[in-house]
C-alpha positions in Angstrom: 62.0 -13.9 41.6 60.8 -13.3 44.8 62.2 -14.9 48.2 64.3 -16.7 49.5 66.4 -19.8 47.7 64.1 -22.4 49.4 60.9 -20.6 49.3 61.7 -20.1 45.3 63.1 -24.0 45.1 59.6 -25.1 46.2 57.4 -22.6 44.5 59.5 -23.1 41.1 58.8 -27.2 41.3 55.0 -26.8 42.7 54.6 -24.4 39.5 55.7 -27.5 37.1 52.2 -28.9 37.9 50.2 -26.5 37.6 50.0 -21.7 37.9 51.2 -20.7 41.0 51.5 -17.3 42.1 52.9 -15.0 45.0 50.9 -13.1 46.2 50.4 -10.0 49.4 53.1 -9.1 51.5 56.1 -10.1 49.7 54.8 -8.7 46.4 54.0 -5.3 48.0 57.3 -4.9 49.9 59.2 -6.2 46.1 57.3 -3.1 44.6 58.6 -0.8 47.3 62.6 -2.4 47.3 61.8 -4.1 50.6 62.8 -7.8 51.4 59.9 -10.2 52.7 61.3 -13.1 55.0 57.5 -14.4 54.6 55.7 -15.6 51.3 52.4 -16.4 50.5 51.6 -18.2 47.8 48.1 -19.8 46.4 47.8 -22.3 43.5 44.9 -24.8 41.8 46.7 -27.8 43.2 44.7 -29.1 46.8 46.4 -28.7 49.8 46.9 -32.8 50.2 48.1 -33.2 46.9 50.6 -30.3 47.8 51.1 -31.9 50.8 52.1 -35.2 49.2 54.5 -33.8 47.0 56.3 -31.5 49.6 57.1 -34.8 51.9 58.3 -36.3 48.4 60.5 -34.0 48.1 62.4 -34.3 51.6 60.3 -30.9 52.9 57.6 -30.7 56.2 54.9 -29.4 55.8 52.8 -28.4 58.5 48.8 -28.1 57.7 47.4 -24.6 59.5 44.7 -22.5 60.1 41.0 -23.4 60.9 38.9 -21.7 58.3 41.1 -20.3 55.4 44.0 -23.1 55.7 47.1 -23.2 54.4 50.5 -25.6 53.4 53.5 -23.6 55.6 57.0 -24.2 55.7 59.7 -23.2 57.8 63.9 -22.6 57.5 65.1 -20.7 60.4 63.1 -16.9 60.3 61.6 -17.7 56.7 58.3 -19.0 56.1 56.2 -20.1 52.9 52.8 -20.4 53.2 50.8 -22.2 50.2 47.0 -21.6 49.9 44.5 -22.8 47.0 42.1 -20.9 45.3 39.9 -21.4 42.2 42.2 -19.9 39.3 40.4 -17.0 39.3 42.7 -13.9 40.3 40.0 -11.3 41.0 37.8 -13.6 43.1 41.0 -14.6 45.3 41.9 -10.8 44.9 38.2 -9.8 46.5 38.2 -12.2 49.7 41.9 -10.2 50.6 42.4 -7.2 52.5 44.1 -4.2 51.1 44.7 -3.8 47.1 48.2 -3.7 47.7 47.9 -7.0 49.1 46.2 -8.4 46.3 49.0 -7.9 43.8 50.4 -11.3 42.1 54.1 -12.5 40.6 53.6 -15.4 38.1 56.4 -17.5 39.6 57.0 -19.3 35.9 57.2 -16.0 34.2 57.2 -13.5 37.2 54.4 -11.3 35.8 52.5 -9.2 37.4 48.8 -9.8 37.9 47.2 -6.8 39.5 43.3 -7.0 39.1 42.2 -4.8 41.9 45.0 -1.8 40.3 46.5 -2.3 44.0 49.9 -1.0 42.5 48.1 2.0 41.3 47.4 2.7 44.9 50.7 1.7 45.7 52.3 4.7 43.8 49.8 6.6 45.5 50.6 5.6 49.3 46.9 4.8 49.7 45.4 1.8 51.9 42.0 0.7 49.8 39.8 -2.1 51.1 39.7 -4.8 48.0 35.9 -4.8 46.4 33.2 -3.3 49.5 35.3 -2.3 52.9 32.4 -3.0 54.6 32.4 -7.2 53.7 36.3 -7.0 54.3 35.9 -5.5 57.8 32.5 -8.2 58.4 34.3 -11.1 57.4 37.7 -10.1 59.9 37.4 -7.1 61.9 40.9 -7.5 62.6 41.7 -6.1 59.7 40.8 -2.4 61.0 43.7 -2.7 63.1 46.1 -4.3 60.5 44.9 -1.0 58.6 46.1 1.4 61.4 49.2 -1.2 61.8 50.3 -0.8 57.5 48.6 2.7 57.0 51.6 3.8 60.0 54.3 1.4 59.0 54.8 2.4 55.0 53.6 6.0 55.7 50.0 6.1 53.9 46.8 7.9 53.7 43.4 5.7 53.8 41.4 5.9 51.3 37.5 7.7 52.4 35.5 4.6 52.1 37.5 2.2 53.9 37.9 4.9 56.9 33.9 5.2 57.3 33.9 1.3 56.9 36.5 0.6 59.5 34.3 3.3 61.7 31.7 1.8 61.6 32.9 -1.7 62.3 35.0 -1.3 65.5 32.6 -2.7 67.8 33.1 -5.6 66.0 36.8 -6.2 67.4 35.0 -8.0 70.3 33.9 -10.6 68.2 37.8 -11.3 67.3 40.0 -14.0 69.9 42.3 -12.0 72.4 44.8 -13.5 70.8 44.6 -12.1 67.6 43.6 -9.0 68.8 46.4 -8.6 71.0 49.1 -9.6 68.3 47.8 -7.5 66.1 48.5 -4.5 69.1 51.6 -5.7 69.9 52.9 -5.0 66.2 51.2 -1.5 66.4 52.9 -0.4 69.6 56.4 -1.3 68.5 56.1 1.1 65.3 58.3 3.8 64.5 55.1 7.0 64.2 53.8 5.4 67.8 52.1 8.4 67.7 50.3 8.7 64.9 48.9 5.3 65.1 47.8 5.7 68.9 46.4 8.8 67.4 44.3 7.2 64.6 43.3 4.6 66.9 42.0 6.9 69.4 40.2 8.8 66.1 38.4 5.8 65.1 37.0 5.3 68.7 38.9 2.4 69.7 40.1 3.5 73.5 36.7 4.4 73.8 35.6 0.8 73.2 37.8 -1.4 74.5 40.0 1.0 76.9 38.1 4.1 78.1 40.1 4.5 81.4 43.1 6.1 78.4 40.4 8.5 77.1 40.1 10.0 80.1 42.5 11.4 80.1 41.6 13.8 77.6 41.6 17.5 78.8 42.7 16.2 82.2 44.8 19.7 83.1 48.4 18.7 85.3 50.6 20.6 86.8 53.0 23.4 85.8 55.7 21.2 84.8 53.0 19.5 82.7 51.6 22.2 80.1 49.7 19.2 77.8 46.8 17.4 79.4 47.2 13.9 80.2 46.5 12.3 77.3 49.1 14.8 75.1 51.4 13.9 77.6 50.9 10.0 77.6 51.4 9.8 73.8 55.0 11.8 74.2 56.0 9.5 77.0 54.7 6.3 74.6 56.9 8.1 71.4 60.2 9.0 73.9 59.8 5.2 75.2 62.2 2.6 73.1 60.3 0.4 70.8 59.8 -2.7 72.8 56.0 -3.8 74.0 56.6 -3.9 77.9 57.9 -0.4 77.6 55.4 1.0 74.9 52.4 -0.4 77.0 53.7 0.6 80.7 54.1 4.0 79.2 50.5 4.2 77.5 49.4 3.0 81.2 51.2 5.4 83.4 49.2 8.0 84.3 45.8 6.1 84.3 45.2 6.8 87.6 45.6 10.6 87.7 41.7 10.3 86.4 40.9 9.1 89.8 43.5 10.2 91.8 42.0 13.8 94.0 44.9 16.4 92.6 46.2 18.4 94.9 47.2 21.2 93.4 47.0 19.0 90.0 50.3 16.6 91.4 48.3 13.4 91.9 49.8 12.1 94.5 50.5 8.4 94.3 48.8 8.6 91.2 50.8 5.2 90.6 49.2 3.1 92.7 46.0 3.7 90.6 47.3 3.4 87.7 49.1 -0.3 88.7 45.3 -1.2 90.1 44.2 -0.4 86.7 46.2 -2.0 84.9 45.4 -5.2 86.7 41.6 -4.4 85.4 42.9 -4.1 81.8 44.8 -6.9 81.6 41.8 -9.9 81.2 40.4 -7.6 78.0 43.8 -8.9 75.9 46.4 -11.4 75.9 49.4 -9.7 76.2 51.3 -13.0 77.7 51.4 -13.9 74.0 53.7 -10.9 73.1 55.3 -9.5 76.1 58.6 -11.3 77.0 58.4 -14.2 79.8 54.6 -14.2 79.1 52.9 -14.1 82.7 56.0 -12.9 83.7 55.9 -10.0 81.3 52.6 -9.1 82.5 53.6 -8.6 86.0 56.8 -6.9 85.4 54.2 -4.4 83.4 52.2 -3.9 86.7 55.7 -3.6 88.5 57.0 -0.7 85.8 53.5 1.5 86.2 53.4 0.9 89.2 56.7 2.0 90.5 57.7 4.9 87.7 57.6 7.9 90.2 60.3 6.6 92.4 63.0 8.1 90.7 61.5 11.4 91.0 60.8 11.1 94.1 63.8 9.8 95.5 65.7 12.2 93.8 63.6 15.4 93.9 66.3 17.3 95.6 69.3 16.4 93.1 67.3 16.9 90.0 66.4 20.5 91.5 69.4 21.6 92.7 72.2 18.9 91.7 74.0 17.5 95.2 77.1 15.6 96.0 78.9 12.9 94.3 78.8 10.7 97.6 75.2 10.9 98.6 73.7 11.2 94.7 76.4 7.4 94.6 75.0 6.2 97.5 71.3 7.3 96.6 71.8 5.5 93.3 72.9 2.3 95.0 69.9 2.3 97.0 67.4 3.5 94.6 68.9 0.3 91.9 69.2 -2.5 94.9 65.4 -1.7 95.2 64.2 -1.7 92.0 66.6 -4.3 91.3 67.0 -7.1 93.6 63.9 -10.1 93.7 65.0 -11.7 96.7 67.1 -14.2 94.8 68.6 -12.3 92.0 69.9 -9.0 90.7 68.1 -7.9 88.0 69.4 -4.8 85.9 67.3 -5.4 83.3 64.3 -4.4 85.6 66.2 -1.2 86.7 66.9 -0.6 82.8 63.4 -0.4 81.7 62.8 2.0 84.5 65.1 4.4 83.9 64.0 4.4 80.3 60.4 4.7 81.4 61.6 7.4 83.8 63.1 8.9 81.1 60.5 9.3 78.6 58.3 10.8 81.3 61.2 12.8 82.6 60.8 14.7 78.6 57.4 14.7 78.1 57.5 17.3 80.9 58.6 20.9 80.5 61.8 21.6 80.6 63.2 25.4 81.2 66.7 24.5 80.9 69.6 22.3 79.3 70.8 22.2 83.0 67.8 19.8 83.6 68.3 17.2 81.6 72.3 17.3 82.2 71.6 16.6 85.8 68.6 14.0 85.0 71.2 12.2 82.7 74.2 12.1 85.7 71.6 10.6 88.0 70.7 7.8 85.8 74.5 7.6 84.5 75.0 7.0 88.4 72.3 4.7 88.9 73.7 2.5 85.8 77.5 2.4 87.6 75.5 1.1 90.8 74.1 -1.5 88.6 77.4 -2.8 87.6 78.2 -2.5 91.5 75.8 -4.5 92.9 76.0 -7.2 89.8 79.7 -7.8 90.5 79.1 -7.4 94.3 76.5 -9.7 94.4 78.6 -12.3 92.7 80.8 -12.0 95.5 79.4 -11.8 99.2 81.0 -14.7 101.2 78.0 -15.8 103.6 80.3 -18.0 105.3 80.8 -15.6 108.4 77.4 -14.7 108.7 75.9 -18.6 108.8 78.5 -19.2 111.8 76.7 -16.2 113.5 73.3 -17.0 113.0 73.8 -20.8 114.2 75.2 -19.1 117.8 72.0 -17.4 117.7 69.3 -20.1 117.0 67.7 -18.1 114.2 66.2 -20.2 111.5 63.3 -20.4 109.4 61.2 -17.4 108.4 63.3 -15.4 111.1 66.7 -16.5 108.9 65.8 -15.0 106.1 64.4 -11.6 107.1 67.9 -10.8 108.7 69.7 -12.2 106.2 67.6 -9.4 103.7 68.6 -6.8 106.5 72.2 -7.9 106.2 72.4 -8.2 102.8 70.8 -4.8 102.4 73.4 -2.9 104.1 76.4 -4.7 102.7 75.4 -4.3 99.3 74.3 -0.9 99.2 77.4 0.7 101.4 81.0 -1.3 100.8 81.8 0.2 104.8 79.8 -2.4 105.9 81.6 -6.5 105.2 80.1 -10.1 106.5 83.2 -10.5 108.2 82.7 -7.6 110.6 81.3 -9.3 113.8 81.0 -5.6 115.3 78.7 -5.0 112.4 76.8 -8.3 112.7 76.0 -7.7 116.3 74.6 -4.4 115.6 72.7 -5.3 112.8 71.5 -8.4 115.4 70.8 -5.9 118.1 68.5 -3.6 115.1 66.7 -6.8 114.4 65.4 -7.9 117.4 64.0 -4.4 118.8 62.1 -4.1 115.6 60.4 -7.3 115.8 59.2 -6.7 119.4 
């Protein structure tokens, strides 16, 4: 039987009163040899009398969903979810999705009820709106993007009519909450064929829509180190990028700006800074706080990434042309991560991480005439990493001790504190010649200070 122990302990006693079957997701992925941590189920019996019966027996349920709702219960990552329907298979089977959705297990005799020949398209790697695509896509347009999401995650072809349908219904999206919407996205962008579904989202007009600043992009000629257009470019970038959302997303967003950006010799300059002022326009069209890790948080680090993804390549032009010394490429690296890296009360590698991994998928979506190329792009960010580790266990370190004595002899405090504290800090973190305990040092750096504030 299908599922997990508890999920089949509660399905096999709900079934003593009365048919209940499993039914979508876990059904389909059984067919294919894949395990389901989530299963639906529907049954005759009403949801409170399910309800009743599941507290009887030591479970809690929890009573969701505003229109279609449903019984769900959880133990640690697996979830059952009870619905009721009428006893009739083939009208449940019409008011679902996909025919290989609407595929149901018996749970007393774990037969197969397939009314809608959804295993038929199974075998056939085929997505096929249940009944008339058109009344699937009216009642949830979501489900145009769950079709791009399934169609790219099992590897199938959509069938004609459901293509046309989902066409023709995309304007519809708006009518769907950001959340949804945005969920639904967020499970897209992490998949494996990024490309393809970007690719078959683009086809059914949906940047058009809802982001037209990407379709731009389109035919938008770069520079010799750049033979595709912009858009070609952005979805190798998105498909070189590691499947997380923050990185997937920055890297859709990147080059935004070159649109608007005047080329110069087609090398948008601080192309960047456009793009970052884009993305700050995008971001009320979705909710990507609800999938993005640290929420609000998530969103600005987003901003941060496209904003700041040329300042490897431009920090290190030189090196990554013609290679350069271990010394200045070390203390380069130190600079470039105490930058990227430090908030003004933490050191954050993972924030220099996702930029060298950005950096990265840019770095080979551009042409590459040698193997010498990427060797030296890979020993620059190798360096950068080892300054991370630096400045980490350096940071940990610094005994401020010294320094507080010297700032009390000269009456800084306040707003005037902390600036030279961040020039201190600065130097002693990114060059080890430099120590708090050096009064010498501290003098000069004093001496620096006050001239510049003048």
């Amino acid at each position: 039987m299908i599922g997990a122990p508890f999920q089949q302990e509660i399905l096999n006693r709900l079934s003593e009163l009365g048919p209940v079957f499993i039914v979508g997701g876990a059904v389909r992925d059984a067919q294919l040899g894949v395990p389901s941590k989530d299963v639906d189920a529907v049954t005759a019996l009403s949801l409170p009398e399910i309800a009743i019966k599941l507290s009887d027996w030591g479970y809690t349920p929890h009573l969701i969903g505003a229109n279609q709702q449903t019984v769900s219960l959880f133990r640690g990552t697996e979830r059952l979810d009870i619905s009721v329907f009428s006893g009739e298979l083939e009208t449940d089977a019409l008011r679902r999705d996909f025919t290989m959705n609407a595929m149901y297990q018996d749970v007393r005799t774990g037969e197969i009820k397939d009314p809608l020949n959804g295993l038929h398209d199974l075998h056939a790697r085929r997505m096929k709106a249940c009944g008339c695509a058109t009344d699937r896509f009216q009642e949830d347009p979501l489900r145009i993007l769950r079709l791009i999401r399934l169609a790219v995650g099992y590897g199938f072809e959509i069938e004609s009519e459901t293509w046309q349908a989902a066409l023709d219904h995309v304007p519809q999206i708006r009518k769907v909450s950001l959340e949804r919407v945005t969920e639904e996205l967020g499970r897209i962008l992490i998949l494996k064929e990024i490309d393809r579904a970007l690719g078959l989202l683009d086809d059914l007009g949906y940047f058009q829509t809802y982001i037209p600043e990407l379709t731009r992009l389109k035919g938008l000629e770069q520079n010799l180190d750049h033979p595709k257009d912009a858009w070609d470019h952005t979805l190798l970038v998105v498909k070189n990028t590691p499947s997380r959302v923050l990185l997937r997303l920055a890297a859709l967003f990147h080059d935004l700006g070159k649109w608007e950006t005047p080329e110069g010799k087609r090398h948008f300059l601080q192309h960047e800074r456009e793009s970052a002022r884009l993305v700050k326009e995008i971001l009320p069209r979705f909710r990507w706080s609800v999938v993005l890790p640290g929420g609000r948080l998530g969103e600005r680090e987003l901003h941060f990434l496209v904003g700041h993804h040329m300042i490897g390549t431009l920090t290190f032009r030189r090196e990554l042309k013609d290679g350069g010394e271990d010394s200045k490429v070390c203390h380069k690296a130190r600079r470039y991560a105490w930058e990227i890296g430090w908030s003004g009360q933490n050191f954050n590698t993972q924030r220099v991480e996702n930029l060298l991994d950005l950096w990265r998928a840019d770095f080979l979506g551009e042409k590459q005439d040698s193997e010498d190329n990427l060797d030296r792009f890979d020993w620059i960010q190798s360096e950068i990493r080892h300054a991370c580790a630096f400045l980490t266990e350096r940071v940990a370190q610094l005994d401020w001790a010294s320094f507080s004595v010297f700032v009390c002899e000269k009456g800084l405090s306040g707003e005037r504190f902390g600036q030279f504290k961040e020039q201190v800090r600065r130097k002693v973190m990114t060059d080890t010649k430099y120590q708090l305990t050096d009064l010498q040092f501290l003098e000069q750096e004093y001496g620096l200070f006050q001239t510049h504030r003048k």
